[in-house]
C-alpha positions in Angstrom: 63.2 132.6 62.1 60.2 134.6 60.3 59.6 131.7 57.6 57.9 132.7 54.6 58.9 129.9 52.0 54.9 128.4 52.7 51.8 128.4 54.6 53.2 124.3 55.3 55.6 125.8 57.8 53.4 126.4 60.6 53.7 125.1 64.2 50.8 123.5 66.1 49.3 125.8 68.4 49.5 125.2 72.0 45.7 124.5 72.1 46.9 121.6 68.9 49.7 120.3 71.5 47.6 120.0 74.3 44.5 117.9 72.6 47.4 115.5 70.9 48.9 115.2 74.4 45.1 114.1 75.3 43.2 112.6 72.4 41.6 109.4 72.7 43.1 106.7 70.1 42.9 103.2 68.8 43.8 101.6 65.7 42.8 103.4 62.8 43.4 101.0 60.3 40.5 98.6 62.2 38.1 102.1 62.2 38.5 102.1 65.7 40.6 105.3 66.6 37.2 107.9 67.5 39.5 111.0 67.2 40.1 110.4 63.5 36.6 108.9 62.9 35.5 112.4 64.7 37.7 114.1 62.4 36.2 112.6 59.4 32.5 112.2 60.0 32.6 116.9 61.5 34.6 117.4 57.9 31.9 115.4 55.9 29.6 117.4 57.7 31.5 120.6 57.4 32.0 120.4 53.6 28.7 118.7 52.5 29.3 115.3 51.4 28.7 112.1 52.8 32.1 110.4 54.1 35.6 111.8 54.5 39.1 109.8 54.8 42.3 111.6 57.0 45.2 111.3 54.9 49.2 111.7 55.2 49.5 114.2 53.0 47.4 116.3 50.6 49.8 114.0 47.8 48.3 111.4 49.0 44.5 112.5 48.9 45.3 113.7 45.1 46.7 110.4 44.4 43.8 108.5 46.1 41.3 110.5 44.7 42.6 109.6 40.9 42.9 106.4 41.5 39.4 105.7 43.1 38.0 107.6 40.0 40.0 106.1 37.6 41.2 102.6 36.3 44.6 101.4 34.7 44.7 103.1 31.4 42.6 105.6 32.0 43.1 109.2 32.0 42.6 112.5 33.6 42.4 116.3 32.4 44.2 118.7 34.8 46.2 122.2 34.4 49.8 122.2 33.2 50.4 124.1 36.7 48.2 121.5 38.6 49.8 120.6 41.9 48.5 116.8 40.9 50.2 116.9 37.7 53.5 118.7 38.2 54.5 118.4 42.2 53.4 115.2 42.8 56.0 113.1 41.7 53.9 111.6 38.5 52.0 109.6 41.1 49.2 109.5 39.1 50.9 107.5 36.1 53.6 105.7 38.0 51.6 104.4 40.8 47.8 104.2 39.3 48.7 103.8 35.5 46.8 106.6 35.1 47.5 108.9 32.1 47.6 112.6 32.8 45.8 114.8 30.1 47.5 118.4 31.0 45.9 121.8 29.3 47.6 125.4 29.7 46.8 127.2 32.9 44.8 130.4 31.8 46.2 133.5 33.3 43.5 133.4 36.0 44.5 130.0 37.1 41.6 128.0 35.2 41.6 125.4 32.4 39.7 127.1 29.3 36.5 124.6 29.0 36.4 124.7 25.7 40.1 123.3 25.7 38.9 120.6 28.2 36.2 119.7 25.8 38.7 119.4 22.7 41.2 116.9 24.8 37.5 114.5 25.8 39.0 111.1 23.9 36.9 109.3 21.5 35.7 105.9 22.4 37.9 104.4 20.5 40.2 101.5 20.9 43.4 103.9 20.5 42.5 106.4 22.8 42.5 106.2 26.9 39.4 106.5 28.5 38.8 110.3 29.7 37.2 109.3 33.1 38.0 112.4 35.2 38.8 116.3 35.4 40.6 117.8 37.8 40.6 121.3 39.3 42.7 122.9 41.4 41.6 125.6 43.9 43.4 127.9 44.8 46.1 127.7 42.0 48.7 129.6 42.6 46.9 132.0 45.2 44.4 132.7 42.8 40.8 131.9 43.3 38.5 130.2 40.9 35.1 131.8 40.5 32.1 130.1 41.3 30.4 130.5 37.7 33.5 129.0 36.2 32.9 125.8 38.8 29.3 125.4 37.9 30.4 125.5 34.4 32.9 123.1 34.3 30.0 120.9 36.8 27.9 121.3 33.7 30.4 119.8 31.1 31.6 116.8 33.4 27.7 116.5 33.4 27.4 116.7 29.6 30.8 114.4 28.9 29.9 111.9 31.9 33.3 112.9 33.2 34.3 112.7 37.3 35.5 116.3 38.7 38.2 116.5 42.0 38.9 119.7 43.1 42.4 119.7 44.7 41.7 121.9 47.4 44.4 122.3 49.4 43.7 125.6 50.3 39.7 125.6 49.4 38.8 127.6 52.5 41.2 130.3 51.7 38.9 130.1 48.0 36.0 130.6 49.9 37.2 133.4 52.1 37.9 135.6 49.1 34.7 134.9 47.1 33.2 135.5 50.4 31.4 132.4 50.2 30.8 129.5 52.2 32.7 126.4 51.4 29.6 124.1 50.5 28.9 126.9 47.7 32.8 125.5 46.4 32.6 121.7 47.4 29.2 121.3 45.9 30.0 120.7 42.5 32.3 118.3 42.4 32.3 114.5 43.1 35.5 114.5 45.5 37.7 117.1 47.7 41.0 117.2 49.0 41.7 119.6 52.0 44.8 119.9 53.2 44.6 120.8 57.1 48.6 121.5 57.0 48.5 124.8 55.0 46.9 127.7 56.3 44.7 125.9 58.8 47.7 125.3 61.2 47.9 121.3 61.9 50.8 120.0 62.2 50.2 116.7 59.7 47.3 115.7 57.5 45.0 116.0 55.1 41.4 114.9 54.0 39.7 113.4 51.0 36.4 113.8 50.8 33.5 112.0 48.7 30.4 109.3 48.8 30.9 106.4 51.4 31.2 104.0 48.1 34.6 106.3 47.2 35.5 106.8 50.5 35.7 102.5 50.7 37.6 102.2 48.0 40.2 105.0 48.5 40.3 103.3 52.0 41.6 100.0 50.7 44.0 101.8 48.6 45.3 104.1 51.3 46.5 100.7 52.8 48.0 99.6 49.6 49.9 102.5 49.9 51.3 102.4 52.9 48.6 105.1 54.5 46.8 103.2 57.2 47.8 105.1 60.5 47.5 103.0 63.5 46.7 105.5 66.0 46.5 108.3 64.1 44.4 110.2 66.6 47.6 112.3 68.1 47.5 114.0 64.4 43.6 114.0 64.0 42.9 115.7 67.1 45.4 118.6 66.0 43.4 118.4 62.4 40.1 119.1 64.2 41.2 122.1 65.5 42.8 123.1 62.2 39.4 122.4 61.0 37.1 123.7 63.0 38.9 127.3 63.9 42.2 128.1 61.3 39.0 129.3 58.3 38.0 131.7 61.2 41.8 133.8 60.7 42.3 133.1 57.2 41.2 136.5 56.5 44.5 138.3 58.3 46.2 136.1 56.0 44.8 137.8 53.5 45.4 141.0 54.8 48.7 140.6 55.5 49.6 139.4 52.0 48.2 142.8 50.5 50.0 144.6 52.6 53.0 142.9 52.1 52.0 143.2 48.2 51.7 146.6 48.7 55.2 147.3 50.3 57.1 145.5 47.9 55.8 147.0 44.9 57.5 150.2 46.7 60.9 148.8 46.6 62.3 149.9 42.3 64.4 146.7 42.0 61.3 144.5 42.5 58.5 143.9 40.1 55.3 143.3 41.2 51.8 143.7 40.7 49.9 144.0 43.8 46.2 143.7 42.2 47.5 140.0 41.5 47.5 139.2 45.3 44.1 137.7 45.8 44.8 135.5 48.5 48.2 134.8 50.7 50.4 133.8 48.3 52.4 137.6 47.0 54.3 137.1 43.6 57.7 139.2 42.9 60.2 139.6 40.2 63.9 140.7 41.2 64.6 142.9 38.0 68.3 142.7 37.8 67.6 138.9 38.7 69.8 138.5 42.3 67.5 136.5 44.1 69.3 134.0 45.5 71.8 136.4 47.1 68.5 138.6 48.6 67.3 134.8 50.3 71.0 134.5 51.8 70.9 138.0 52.7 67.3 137.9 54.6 68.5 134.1 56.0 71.3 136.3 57.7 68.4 138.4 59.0 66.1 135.4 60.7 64.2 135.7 57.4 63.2 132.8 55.2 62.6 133.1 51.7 62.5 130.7 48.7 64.3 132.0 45.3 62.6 131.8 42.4 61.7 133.5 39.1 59.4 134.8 40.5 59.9 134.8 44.0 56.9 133.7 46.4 56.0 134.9 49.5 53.8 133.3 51.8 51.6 134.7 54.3 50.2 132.3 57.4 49.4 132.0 60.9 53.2 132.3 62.2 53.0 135.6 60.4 51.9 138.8 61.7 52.0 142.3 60.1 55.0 143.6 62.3 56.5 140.5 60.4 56.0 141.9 57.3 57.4 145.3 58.0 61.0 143.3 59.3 61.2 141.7 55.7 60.0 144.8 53.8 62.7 146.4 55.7 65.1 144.1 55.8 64.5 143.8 51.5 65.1 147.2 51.1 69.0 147.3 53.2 69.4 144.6 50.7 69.1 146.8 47.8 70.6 150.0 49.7 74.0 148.0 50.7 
């Protein structure tokens, strides 16, 4: 099957199998597995700050990351369309007692600062305490610019406010501002990375932060049920993801503007293919039949996801004869 539902779907590489087949573990929840501690100390190193923790999932991270920021009855600004705020099962709030502050997504993916600003709470004895702000990028495919970051660095500075990037697919962010990651990661006091997208592991994610956070999002991994005993099967795939899948995000890329490009041929779909900025590709069935095009292409050994609008996800399982087999297969569609 050619799966493009999301950049999650991708296999380990055989290079991923063989170093799980041979990594070096022990228990992780004593410290003492050295893949994952090798993990975390190259993606401290790699992304600039001093300590990293391998989590689960990138859920997890997010969730970690708000509550080792943030107390009970506290709160936290994030997007409306913030992966931490509207996928995440209300973790946050449910699990942290932690009270989510969302603001309307601009069109570009950003939170207007000056909306941020207005939402700061009072110190006041009615109010939760604003404590954090969290960004997400990418968002939706669509990169945040690096003046916006150092903006919104500047206001956390102003408000004494915490700022998280959710970065799930950061490196993909610092492909297309043709950037290196440390000019993203830099302004903000924690990072999630998730090394299951578009960087190919199999399982896992990191959070990233000072050695002080990184202890106490530790200690509530375990609470959580996140201490991995020998978690260095996983890790060792991570490194990899790590170390070589922001090398090819670029084809990604490439692929996704081409497959932009092809389906803004097809009359029955609505697109706009200047919106493609990374690998996430947006489209709009005009006469709205898009769950009979997804059991159509599933009869075809494609995989699609419908939605209003439908997304398409380019990744490392991917190539451009790919896309040509669903362009084509998309246009039969709307021939038969």
């Amino acid at each position: 099957m050619i799966d493009f539902r999301s950049d999650t779907v991708t296999r380990p590489t055989a290079k991923m199998r063989d170093a799980m087949a041979s990594a070096e573990v022990g228990d992780d929840v004593y410290g003492d597995d050295p893949t994952v501690n090798s993990l975390q100390a190259s993606a401290a190193d790699r992304l600039g700050f001093e300590a990293a923790l391998f989590t689960a999932t990138g859920t997890q991270a997010n969730l970690l990351a708000i509550m080792s920021h943030c107390g009970r009855g506290d709160e936290y600004l994030c997007g409306q369309s913030a992966h931490n705020y509207r996928y995440e099962g209300g973790g946050a709030a449910v699990l942290g007692s932690v009270q989510p502050q969302p603001i309307e997504n601009e069109p570009d993916g950003s939170i207007s600062l000056d909306k941020a600003k207005a939402a700061i709470k009072a110190d006041d004895i009615h109010f939760a305490s604003t404590r954090l702000l969290s960004l997400e990028n990418t968002i939706g495919g669509k990169v945040l610019s690096l003046d916006y970051q150092r903006q919104a660095r500047a206001l956390c500075n102003e408000h004494k406010l915490l700022l998280h990037l959710d970065g799930a697919r950061v490196f993909n962010a610092a492909v297309k501002s043709s950037c290196d990651v440390t000019e993203i990661t830099r302004h903000y006091d924690s990072v999630s990375v998730c090394l299951s997208k578009g960087l190919g592991a199999p399982v896992g994610s990191l959070l990233l932060g000072t050695k002080t956070f990184i202890e106490r999002a530790t200690r509530l991994r375990k609470m959580l049920g996140g201490g991995m005993r020998q978690a260095g099967i996983l890790a060792a795939a991570g490194r990899i993801a790590l170390e070589q899948g922001p090398l090819r995000l670029s084809e990604d890329h490439a692929n996704a503007d081409y497959l932009g490009a092809g389906l803004a041929g097809i009359p029955q779909l609505d697109i706009n293919p200047a919106s493609t900025q990374t690998n996430i590709v947006y489209a709009r069935c005009r006469i709205g039949r898009a769950e009979q095009l997804r059991d159509y292409l599933a009869g075809q050994g494609i995989l699609i996801t419908a939605g209003d609008p439908i997304r398409f996800v380019t990744h490392l399982d991917v190539n451009r004869q790919d896309v040509d087999q669903l362009l084509d297969a998309i246009q039969r569609f709307y021939q038969s």
